[in-house]
N, C-alpha and C positions, 0 to 999 in steps of 0.2 A: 684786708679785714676792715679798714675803715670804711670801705665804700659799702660793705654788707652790713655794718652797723650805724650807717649813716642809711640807707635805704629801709630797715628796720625802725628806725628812728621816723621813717617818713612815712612807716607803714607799708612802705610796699618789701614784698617779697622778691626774690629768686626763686626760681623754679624751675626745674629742666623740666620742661614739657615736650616731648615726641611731636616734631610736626605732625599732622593730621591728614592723611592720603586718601580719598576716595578711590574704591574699587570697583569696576562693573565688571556686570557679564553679560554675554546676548546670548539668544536661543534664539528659534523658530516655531512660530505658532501656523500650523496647515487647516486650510478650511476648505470646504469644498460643499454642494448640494448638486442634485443629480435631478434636474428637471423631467417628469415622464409624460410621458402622451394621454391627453385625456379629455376627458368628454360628460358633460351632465345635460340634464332635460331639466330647463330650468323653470319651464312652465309650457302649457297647452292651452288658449283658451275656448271654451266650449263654443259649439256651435249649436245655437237655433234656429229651425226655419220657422217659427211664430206656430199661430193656430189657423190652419184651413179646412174649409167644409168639402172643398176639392183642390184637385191637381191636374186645373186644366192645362200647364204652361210652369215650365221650368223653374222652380223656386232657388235662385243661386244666394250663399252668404261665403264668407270666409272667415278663418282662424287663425291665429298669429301663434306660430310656435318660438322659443325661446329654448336656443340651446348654446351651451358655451363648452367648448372649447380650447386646446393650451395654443398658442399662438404658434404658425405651420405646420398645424396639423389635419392632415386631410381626412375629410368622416364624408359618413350618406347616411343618410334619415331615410327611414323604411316606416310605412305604415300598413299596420297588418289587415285582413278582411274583413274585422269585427267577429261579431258573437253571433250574426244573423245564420237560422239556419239553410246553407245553401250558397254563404255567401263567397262569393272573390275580389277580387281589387277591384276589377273593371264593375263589380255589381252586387255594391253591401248591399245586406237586410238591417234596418232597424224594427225595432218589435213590441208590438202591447200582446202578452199573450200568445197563441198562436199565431197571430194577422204580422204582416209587415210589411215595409214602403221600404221599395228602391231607393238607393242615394249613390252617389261617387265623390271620390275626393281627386282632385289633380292639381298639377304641379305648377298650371299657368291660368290667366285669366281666363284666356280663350277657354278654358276647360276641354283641352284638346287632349293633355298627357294624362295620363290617369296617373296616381300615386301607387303604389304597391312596393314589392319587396326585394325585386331582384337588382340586386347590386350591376349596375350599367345598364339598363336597362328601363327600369319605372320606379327610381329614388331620386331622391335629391342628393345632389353630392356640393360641399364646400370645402372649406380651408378655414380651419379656427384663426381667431385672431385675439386670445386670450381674455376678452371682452362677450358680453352677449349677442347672442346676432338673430336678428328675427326673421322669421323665414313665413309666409304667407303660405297656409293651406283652401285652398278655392273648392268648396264642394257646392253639390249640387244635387236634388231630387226635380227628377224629371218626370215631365207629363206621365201620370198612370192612374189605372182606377182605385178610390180609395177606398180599403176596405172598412171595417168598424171603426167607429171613433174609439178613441182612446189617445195616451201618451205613451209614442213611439221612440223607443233610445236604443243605443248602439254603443260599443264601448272599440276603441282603437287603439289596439297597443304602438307605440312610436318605439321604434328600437335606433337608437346610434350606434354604427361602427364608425372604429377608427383603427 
């Protein structure tokens, strides 16, 4: 009793206090995402062959297509006939009007392969690498007689499979 009243005297108390125990718990947190196969047209740039009065001699340009891809993913770029009437891969129409001028699109400089639609055959084919990847369109209007002036266009649909 004296030491309780000697410690009161000092200000300090006694106190049972319950030691103080931390308790955990673990669980598990599951995550997961499901990467799919995929493919955009990221751009097309237009092609012009300028202004001429004729077409004595081959007017070649090219186009930079831009398409992406998920990375190993294998696709082929297909471009269709256009709008021209009569027209096929090996031999678009573009058109003012009624009148229109021969062109072709192909696959190499040489302008040897023609571009078109059938898978193995006259597309291009790659492997995505989840990044953009440019791909060179080479066309070309060749020597013919020109009919009425005017401004001649053509529209090409690009289709990606993958």
């Amino acid at each position: 009793m004296r030491l309780k009243s000697a410690l009161l005297a000092a200000g300090l108390s006694l106190a049972l206090v319950p030691a103080a125990h931390a308790a955990t718990a673990t669980g598990t947190l599951n995550l997961s995402i499901t990467i799919t196969a995929s493919c955009t047209v990221v751009s097309a740039s237009a092609i012009n062959f300028g202004s001429v009065g004729a077409i004595g001699a081959n007017i070649d340009q090219t186009s930079t297509l831009t398409v992406n891809c998920s990375n190993t993913t294998p696709y082929t770029v297909a471009l269709s006939a256009g709008g021209g009437t009569g027209a096929t891969v090996a031999s678009r129409k573009m058109k003012s009007g009624t009148n229109q001028i021969n062109y072709s699109l192909y696959r190499d400089a040489a302008r040897a392969q023609v571009w078109g639609t059938t898978t193995g055959t006259d597309t291009y084919a790659g492997t995505g690498s989840g990044a953009n990847q440019a791909i060179t369109i080479y066309a070309r209007v060749p020597s013919q007689a020109v009919p009425a002036p005017g401004t001649y266009t053509d529209a090409v649909t690009v289709t990606v499979t993958y």
